[in-house]
N, C-alpha and C positions, 0 to 999 in steps of 0.2 A: 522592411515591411512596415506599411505604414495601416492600425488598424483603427477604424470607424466607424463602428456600428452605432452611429447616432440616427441617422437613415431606417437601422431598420426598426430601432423605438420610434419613431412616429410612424413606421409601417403597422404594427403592433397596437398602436392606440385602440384603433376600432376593435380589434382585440376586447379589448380592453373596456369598449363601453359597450360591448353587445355580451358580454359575461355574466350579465347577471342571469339569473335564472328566469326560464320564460313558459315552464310550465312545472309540474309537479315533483317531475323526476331529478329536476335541477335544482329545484327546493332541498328534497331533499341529500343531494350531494352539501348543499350548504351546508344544514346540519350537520352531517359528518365531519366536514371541515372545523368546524365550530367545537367539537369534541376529540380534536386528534391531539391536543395538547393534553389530554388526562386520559385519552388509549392508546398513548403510542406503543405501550408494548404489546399489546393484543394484535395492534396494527406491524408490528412487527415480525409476528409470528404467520400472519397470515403473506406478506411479502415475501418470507424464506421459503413459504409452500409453494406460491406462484414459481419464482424465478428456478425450484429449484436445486438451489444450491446447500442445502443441507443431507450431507452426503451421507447420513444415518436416514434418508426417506423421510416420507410424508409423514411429520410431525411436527410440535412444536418448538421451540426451546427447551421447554423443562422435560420431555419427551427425549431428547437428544444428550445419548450418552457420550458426550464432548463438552468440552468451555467456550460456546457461543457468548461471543458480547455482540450486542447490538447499539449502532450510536445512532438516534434518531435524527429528526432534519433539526428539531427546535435547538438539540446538543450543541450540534454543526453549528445553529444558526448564537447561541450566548456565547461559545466558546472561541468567535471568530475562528473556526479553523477551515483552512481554503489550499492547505498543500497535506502531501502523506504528510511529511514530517511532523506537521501540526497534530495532526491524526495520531501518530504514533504516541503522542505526550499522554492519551485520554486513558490509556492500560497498557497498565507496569511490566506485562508480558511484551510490550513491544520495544524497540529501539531502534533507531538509525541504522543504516548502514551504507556507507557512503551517500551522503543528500546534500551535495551540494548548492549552495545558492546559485538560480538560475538553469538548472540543468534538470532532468529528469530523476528522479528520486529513489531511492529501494529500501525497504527497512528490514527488522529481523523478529521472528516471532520465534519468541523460548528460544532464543541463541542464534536460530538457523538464518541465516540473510534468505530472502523470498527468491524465487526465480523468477526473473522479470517476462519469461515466455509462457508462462505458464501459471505463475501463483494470483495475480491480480483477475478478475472477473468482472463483468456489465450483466448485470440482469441472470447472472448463471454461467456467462458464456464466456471462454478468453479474452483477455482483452492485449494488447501489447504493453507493456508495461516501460516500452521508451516512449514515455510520454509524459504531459504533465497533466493527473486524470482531474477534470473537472469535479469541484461538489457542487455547485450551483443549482442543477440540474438531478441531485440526488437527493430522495427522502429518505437513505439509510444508509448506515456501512456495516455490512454482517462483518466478523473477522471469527473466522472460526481455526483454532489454534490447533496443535497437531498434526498429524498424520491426515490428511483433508479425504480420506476412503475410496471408496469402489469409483463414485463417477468421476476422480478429478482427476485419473490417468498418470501420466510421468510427471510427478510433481515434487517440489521437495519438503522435507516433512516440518518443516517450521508452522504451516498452516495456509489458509487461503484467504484474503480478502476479497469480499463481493461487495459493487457496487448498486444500491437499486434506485433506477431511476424515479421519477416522481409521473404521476399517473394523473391525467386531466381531471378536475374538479374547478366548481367555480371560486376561480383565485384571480385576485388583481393586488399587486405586493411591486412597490417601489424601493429599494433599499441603494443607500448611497452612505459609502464613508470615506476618509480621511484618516492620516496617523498623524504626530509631533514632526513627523520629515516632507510632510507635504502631498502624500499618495493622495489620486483618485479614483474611486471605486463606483462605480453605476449597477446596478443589476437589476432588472425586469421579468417577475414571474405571471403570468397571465395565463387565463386557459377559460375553461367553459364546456357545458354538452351543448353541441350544436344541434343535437335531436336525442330523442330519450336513448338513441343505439349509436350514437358517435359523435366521441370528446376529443378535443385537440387541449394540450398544452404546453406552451413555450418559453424558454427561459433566456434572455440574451444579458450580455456581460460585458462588460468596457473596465477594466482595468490596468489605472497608471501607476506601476510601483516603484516609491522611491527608498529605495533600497538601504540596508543599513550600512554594505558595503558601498566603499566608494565606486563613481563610474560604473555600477552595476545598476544603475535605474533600468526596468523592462519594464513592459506593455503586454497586455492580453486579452484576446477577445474571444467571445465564447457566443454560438446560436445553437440551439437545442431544440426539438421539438418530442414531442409525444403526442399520438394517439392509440382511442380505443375504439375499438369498432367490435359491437355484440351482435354478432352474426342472427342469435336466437337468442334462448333459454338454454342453450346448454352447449352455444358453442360462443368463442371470443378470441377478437386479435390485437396483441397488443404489438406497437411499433413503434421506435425509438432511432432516434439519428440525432447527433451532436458532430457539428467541426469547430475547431479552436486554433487560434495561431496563436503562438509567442513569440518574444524575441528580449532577451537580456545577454549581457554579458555574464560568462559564467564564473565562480571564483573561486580556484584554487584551493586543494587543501595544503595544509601544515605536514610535513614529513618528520623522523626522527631526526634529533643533530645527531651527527655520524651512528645511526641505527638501535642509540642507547641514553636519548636525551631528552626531554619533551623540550620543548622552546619555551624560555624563558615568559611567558607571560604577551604575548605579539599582542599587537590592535586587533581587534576584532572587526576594525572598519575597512581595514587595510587590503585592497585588491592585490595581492601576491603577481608579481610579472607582467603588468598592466602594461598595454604598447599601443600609443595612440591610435596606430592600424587595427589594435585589434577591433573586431564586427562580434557582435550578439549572437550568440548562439539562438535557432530561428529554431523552431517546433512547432509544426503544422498536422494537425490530428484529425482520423474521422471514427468515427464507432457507429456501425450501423448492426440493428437486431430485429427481429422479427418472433413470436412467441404465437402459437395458436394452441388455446385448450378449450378440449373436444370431452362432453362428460355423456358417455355412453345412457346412464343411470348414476345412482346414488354412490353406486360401490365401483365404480369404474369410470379411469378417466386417461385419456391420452395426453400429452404434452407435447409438442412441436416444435423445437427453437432453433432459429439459424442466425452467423451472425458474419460481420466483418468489423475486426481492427485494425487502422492503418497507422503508421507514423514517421514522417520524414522530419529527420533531420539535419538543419545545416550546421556540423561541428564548426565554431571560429574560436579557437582558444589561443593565449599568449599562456600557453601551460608552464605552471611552476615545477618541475620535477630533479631526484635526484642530484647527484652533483659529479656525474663521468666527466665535464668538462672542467669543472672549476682546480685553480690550483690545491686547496688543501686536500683535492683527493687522487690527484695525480699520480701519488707514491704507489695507490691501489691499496695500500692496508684498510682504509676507508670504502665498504661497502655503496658502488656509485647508486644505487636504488633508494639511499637514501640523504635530506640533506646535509651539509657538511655539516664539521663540528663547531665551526665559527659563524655557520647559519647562511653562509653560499648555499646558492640554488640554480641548477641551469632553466634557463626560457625556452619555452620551443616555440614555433610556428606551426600549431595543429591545425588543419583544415580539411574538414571530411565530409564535403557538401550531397545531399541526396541519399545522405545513410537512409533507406526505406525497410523497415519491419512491418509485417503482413501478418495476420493471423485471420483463417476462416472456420470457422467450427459448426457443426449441426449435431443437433440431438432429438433423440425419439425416447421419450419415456412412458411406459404403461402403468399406471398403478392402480390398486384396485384392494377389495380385501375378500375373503371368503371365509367359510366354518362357522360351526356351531359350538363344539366342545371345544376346540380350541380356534378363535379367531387370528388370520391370515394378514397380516396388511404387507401387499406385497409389493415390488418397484424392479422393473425390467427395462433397459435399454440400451441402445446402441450409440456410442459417439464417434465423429470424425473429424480431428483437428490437424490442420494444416498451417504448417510457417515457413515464413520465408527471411530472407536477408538477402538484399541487393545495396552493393556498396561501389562505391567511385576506391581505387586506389589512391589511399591519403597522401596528407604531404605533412611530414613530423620532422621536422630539420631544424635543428640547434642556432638559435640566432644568437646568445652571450647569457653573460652570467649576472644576479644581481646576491642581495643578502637582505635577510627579513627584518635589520632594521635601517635600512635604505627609508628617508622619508617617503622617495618616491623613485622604484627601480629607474637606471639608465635605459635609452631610448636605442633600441638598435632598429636596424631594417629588418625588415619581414622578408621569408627565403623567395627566390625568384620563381622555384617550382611550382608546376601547379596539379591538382587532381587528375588521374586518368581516368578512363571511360567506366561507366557502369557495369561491373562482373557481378552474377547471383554467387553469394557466397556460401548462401547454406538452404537447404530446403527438406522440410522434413512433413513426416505424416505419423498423427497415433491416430490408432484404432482400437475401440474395446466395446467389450460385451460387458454386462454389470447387471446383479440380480441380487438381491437384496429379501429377506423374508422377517419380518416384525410378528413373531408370535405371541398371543397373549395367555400365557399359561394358564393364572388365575386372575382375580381383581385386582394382584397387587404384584403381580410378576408376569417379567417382559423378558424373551429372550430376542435377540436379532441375528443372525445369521446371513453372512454376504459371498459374496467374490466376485472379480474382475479381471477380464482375460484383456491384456493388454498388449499390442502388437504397436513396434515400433520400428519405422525404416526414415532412415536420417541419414542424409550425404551434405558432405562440405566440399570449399575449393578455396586454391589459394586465390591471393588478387590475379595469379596469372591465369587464371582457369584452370589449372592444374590442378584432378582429383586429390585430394587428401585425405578421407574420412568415408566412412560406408559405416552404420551403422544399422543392427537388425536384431530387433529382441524379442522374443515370446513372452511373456511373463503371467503366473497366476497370483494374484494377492487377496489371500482373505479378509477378513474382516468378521469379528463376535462380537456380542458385545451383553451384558445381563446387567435387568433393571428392577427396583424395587423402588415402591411404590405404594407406603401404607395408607397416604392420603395424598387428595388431589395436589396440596401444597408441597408436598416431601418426596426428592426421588433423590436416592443412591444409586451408581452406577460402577462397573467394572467393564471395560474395551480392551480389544486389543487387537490390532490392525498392522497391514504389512504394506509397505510404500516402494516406489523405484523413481530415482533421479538421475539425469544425466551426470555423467563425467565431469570433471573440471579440466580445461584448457591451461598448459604449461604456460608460465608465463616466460616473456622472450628472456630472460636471464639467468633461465635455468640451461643446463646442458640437452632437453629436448626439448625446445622452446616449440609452442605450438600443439603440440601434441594433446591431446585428449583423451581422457582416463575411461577405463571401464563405467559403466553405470553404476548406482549403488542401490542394493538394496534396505531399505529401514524398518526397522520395526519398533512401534510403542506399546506397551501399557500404558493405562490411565483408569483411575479410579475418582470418581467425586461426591459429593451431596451436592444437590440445590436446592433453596426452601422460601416459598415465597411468604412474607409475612404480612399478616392482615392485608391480603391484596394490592401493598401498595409497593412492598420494600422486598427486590430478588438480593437472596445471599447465595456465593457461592463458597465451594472449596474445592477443590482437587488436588493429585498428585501424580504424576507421569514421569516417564523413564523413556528417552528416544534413544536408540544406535544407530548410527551409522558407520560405514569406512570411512578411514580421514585420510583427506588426501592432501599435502602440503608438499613444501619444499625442501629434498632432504639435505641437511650437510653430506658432500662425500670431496672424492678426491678429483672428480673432474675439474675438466676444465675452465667450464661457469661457477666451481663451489657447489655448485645444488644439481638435485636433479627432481625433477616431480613427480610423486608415490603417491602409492595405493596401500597404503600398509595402518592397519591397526584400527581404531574403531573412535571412534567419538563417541560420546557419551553425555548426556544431557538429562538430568534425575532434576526435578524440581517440585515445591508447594505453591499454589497460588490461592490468592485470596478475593473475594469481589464483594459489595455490598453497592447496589445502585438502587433507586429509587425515592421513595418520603418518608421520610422518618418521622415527623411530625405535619399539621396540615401546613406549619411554615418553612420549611426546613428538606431541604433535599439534598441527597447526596451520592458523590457518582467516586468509587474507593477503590484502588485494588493494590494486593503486594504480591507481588514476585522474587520466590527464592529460588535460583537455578545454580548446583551443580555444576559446572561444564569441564571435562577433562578429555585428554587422550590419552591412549594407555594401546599398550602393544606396539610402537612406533617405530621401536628399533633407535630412536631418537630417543633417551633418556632425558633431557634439557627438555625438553617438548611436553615431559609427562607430569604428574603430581602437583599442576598448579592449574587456575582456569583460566580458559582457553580466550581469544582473543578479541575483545569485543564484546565481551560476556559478561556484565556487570553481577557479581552475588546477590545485589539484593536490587530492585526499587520499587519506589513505592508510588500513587499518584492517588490526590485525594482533591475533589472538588466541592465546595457545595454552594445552595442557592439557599437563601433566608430573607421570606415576605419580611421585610420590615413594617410597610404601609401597605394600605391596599394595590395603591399602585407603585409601590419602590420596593427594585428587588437589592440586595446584597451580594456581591460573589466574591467567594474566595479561595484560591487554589496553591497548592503545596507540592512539588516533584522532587523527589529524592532518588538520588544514582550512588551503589557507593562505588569505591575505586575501583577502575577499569583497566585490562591489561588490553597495554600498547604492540607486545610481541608475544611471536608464539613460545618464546621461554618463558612468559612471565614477568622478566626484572625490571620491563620498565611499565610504569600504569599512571594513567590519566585521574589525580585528584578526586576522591567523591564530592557532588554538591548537590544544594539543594536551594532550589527556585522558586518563587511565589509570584502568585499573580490575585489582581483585586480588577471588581469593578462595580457597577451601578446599572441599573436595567430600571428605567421611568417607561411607563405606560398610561396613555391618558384617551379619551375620544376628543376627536380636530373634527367638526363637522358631523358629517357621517363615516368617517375611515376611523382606525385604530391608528396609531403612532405610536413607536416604542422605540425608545432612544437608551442605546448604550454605550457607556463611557466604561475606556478597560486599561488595564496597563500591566504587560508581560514584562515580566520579571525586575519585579516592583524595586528591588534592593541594588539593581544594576549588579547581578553577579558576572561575574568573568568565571568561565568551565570550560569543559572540553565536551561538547555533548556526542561526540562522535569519534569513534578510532577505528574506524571499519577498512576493508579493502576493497580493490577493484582491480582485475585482470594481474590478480596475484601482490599486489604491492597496497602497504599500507597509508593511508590518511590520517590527518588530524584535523578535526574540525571545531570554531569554537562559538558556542554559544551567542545567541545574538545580544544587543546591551537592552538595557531598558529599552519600551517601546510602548507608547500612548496612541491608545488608536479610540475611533469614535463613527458611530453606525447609526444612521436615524432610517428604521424603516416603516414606509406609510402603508396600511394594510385596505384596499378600496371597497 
C-alpha cells in the first residue's frame, strides 16, 4: 500500500483561503476559537452532552457520579500523543494491555483490559476497536472508568472510552514534525461556515514512521471530514466520516523463559523473528456517524444517532511464539506456550488477509425534565448494535526456530500455504431499553435512579462454517446512584451499578480449546468527591470495588494440563487520585494516582489466590505539568511511575517497577499574520529500559518493553 495524500492538501487549499469568516456568524465562531484554550473544560462538558456518552444522563462532569477524565485536543496536541498507548500514559487508572508496535492496540482501565467490540466509542456510538483510532480529527477523549451504566449495554466493566470528533469552525492549522530517527509527519486541519447554517471541516494526515524497532518503519494516512448543518433554531445535524490506511510491520512480544523467567534485559530495538518475506501488517479503517438533535422546547429534546465501524485487516506476521518446536522443550517438562529457558522461540508464518470487523449501531434518546417540588431530569432510549466478523481461514505454520539473543534470527522460507475463502465467523445483535430519572430532592441533594433491559442474540462458526455457538440472554441491570452538593464547586457521590460481559474464548491449549464461557455478570460501588478550585484547578478522589467471575485456565489432570473455568470472582477494590488544571496563572498541572487491589479468591486454584492479579500494577502514578517561563516559552515536564507487575497468574514472577520522565519546550511567537508554536520534547529523557507491558491475548501471555529515548519536534503554523 502505497499512501499519498499530498493531492489532496492542495485539494484543501481553497479550503483553506476561503476560511476566513465572511460575515458575522463566522466572526464570531472565531472568537470562540480564540477562547477554547482557557474553556476547554466547559467545552468539554458540553461535548459529553452532545454525543451522549455520559451514561449517568444529561449532565455535566461534576454532576456525574463516576471518575470522568476528560483529555482535551490542546493535551493531545503538547503531549504529542497520536496512539491509545500514548493515551493510556495521561491517567494512572490506565495501562496497556497487549499494544503491540504496529498492530491495533487495547488497554485496561482499573485492571480490566477493554473489550475491543464494544468498550471504544466515536461520538457516543461503537466503534470497532481493530483498529488504529485516529486523534487528528479528535477535539477530546472522555474515558469514563467503571461500570460504563444503562446505555453501554454488554460491556466490560473496566470502563469506556469515547472519542469526540472536532466540529467545523473557522480553523486553518499546518502542523509538521520529525523525531532523532527520521519520521515524517504532515497534518492539515481546515474548516469554515460556509453560510451562517453549514460548516464543513477537514482534517488529512501523511504520516512516515520510523520506528524504534528495527524493520518496522510504517506509513499512515488519514482524511476526515466533518459537518454541521442547523436545520433551524431548534433542530441540527452533525456528520462525520474518517478512512485511514496503515501498514507497518508488527513486533512481537517477549514471552516467559520456560513460563518462570523474565528475559534477561533483550534490545528493545530488536524485531523478534523478522523474515525478510515478512509484509506489513495493512489496516484500512472507516467510521462513518450521523447525530440529529431535535429540541422540542426548553425542557425537551430528542437525540438521533446512527453510525458504522469498519475495519479490515491484512494479518502478515513472522510471529515470535512459544517453544513446542524447539529442542530444550522437547522433553515436554517445559510448558510449549511459553519461550524456552535458554530463550528459543519458534517462528510462525501468520497470514490472515481480509480479517473484516463491522460494527452498526443506532440510538434514540428522549430527555427532558419535569416537576415542581421535586424536579425530574429524565433520559429514555432505545439502542441497537450489530457486529460482525468475516475472516479468510488463516495460515499459522511453523517455519523454525531462533533465540532472543540471535543478532539477527535465521532466515527460513515462508509456509507454501495459503488463506482459504472468506467464512462469517461471528455475528451478533444487542438490544436495549434504558431509562434513567435524575431527581432533585433539595438544592443540595441528587438522587438518580436507572435501568436497562438488555437482549442479547450472538452466533459463531468455525472456519468450516460449522455452527458452534448460539448465544441468548435477557438481562435487567440497575443502576443508583446519591449526590450531594452543598455548593456549586463541591459534590460527593455514592453509585452502584450492575454490568454484563461476554464469556471468554478457551484458548487452543487448553483441553476445551475454543470454547466459550458463560457471560458474566459485574457489579460496582463507587464513592467520590470532586471540587473544583477557584474555577480553574478540578480535584478529584474516589473509591470503588468491581466483582466479577474469573475465568482462567485451570491446572487439572487432563490431557492439555488446563482446562478453562468459570469459577470464583475477581475482585478489583481500589483509591484514585486526580488534580488537573492551574495552579497558579504559570503553572499547570495534569496529576493522578492509582491504587488497585486486584485478587481472585474462590478459584478452587489456591496458587492463583492471595496475591494480584496479572497485569495489575499496585500502584501508579502520572504527574505532568506546564510552566509559563516567558511570555512566549512554555516548560514541560513529566514523571510515570509503575510499581512491580505480576508476569503470572501465580504471582512469582513480576515485571520490575519503573519510573520514566519526560521534558520539553513549547515557543510561541506571531510569523506574519499566523501563530507558530514550535515544540521540542523528549520521552523518556534517562533512556530507561521497563517492561511497560505483561498483558495477554487469546489466553496467552506477553511481554513488552518500553521504547528507548525519543526526541521528537512539531512546528505548528496556525492561519
Amino acid at each position: 500500500m502505497k499512501l499519498s495524500p499530498t493531492p489532496l492538501l492542495l485539494a484543501l487549499l481553497p479550503l483553506l483561503a476561503t476560511a476566513a469568516p465572511a460575515d458575522e456568524h463566522d466572526a464570531t465562531d472565531r472568537k470562540i476559537t480564540k477562547l477554547a484554550a482557557v474553556q476547554v473544560v466547559g467545552d468539554a462538558k458540553d461535548a459529553a452532552r452532545d454525543t451522549g456518552s455520559n451514561a449517568w444522563g444529561k449532565s455535566s462532569a461534576q454532576d456525574t457520579p463516576a471518575t470522568l477524565h476528560v483529555i482535551d485536543r490542546s493535551r493531545l496536541d503538547d503531549r504529542h500523543i497520536r496512539t491509545l498507548s500514548e493515551l493510556a500514559r495521561e491517567d494512572a487508572a490506565l495501562g496497556d494491555n497487549y499494544a503491540p508496535l504496529g498492530y491495533y492496540q487495547n488497554i485496561a482501565i482499573r485492571g480490566y483490559p477493554l473489550d475491543l467490540g464494544s468498550s471504544y466509542r466515536i461520538n457516543g456510538l461503537a466503534a470497532t476497536g481493530e483498529q488504529i483510532i485516529a486523534l487528528e480529527d479528535k477535539q477530546q477523549v472522555e474515558i469514563l472508568k467503571g461500570l460504563a451504566g444503562i446505555s453501554a449495554g454488554v460491556v466490560e466493566p473496566g470502563g469506556v472510552v469515547n472519542f469526540i470528533s472536532k466540529r467545523p469552525e473557522a480553523v486553518r492549522t499546518l502542523t509538521l514534525g520529525t523525531d532523532a530517527r527520521g519520521s515524517r509527519y504532515a497534518a492539515l486541519d481546515a474548516g469554515g461556515w460556509l453560510s451562517p447554517t453549514f460548516g464543513l471541516r477537514a482534517n488529512v494526515v501523511w504520516d512516515a514512521a520510523h520506528a524504534h524497532v528495527e524493520h518496522a518503519d510504517g506509513r499512515r494516512g488519514l482524511v476526515a471530514l466533518a459537518a454541521d448543518w442547523k436545520f433551524s433554531d431548534t433542530t441540527t445535524l452533525e456528520l462525520d466520516a474518517n478512512t485511514q490506511a496503515s501498514a507497518q510491520r508488527s513486533a512481537s512480544g517477549y514471552m516467559l523463559l520456560g513460563g518462570s523467567q523474565l528475559p534477561g534485559n533483550p534490545d528493545p530495538k530488536k524485531l523478534l523473528g523478522y523474515q525478510p518475506w515478512q509484509q506489513p501488517v495493512r489496516i484500512h479503517s472507516h467510521n462513518l456517524s450521523a447525530r440529529l438533535r431535535h429540541n422540542f422546547n426548553q425542557d425537551w429534546q430528542l437525540r438521533v444517532s446512527a453510525g458504522r465501524s469498519r475495519s479490515v485487516i491484512d494479518d502478515n506476521v513472522a510471529f515470535a511464539y512459544g517453544c513446542y518446536y524447539a529442542v530444550a522443550c522437547a522433553s515436554g517438562t517445559v510448558p510449549g506456550n511459553f519461550f524456552a529457558p535458554n530463550g528459543d522461540y519458534d517462528i510462525y508464518d501468520y497470514r490472515s488477509p481480509d480479517d473484516t470487523r463491522v460494527s452498526d449501531q443506532a440510538r434514540a434518546v428522549l430527555e427532558g425534565q419535569f416537576g415542581e417540588t421535586f424536579q425530574h431530569d429524565v433520559s429514555m432510549g432505545v439502542s441497537s448494535f450489530h457486529r460482525t466478523i468475516t475472516r479468510r481461514p488463516y495460515v499459522y505454520d511453523y517455519v523454525g526456530t531462533a533465540n532472543i539473543n540471535d543478532v539477527q534470527p535465521p532466515v527460513y522460507a515462508p509456509s507454501p500455504n495459503q488463506p482459504g475463502n472468506p467464512v462469517r465467523r461471528f455475528d451478533g445483535w444487542q438490544h436495549s431499553l434504558f431509562a434513567l430519572d435524575r431527581m432533585q430532592l433539595s438544592a443540595q441533594w441528587q438522587l438518580i435512579a436507572g435501568a436497562s433491559v438488555v437482549h442479547l442474540d450472538e452466533r459463531a462458526w468455525k472456519s468450516s462454517g460449522k455452527l458452534i455457538r448460539t448465544t441468548r440472554i435477557n438481562k435487567t441491570l440497575p443502576q443508583l446512584a446519591l449526590l450531594w452538593q452543598p455548593s456549586a464547586m463541591f459534590t460527593a457521590y455514592a453509585s452502584a451499578s450492575d454490568g454484563i460481559a461476554l464469556g471468554k474464548e478457551a484458548p487452543f491449549w487448553t483441553s476445551n480449546d475454543g470454547e466459550l464461557l458463560a457471560p458474566r455478570l459485574s457489579r460496582q460501588l463507587e464513592a467520590g468527591v470532586k471540587y473544583r478550585w477557584q474555577d480553574a484547578l478540578d480535584l478529584g478522589a474516589s473509591v470503588f470495588r468491581i466483582r466479577q467471575p474469573y475465568q482462567y485456565a485451570q491446572p487439572d489432570t487432563s490431557s492439555a494440563g488446563y482446562t478453562f473455568v468459570q469459577q470464583g470472582d475477581e475482585v478489583h477494590s481500589g483509591v484514585e487520585f486526580s488534580a488537573n488544571g492551574r495552579i497558579t496563572t504559570r503553572l499547570n498541572v495534569n496529576a493522578s494516582v492509582a491504587l488497585i487491589r486486584a485478587r481472585a479468591q474462590g478459584t478452587g486454584t489456591p496458587a492463583f489466590e492471595g496475591h494480584q492479579v496479572a497485569n495489575v500494577p499496585s500502584l501508579r502514578s502520572s504527574m505532568q505539568l506546564d510552566y509559563r517561563l516567558l511570555p512566549q516559552l512554555d516548560v514541560q515536564g513529566g514523571w510515570r511511575h509503575v510499581s512491580s507487575n505480576p508476569a503470572t497468574a501465580t504471582g512469582q514472577v513480576r515485571a520490575p517497577a519503573y519510573d520514566v520522565f519526560n521534558a520539553g519546550l513549547r515557543w510561541r511567537r506571531q510569523w506574519r499574520e499566523s501563530t507558530l508554536n514550535t515544540q521540542l520534547g523528549v520521552d523518556n529523557l534517562f533512556n530507561k529500559y521497563y517492561w511497560r507491558d505483561t498483558g495477554s491475548s487469546d489466553g496467552d501471555s506477553y511481554l513488552f518493553p518500553g521504547a528507548p529515548r525519543t526526541v521528537w519536534l512539531t512546528v505548528q503554523v496556525a492561519m
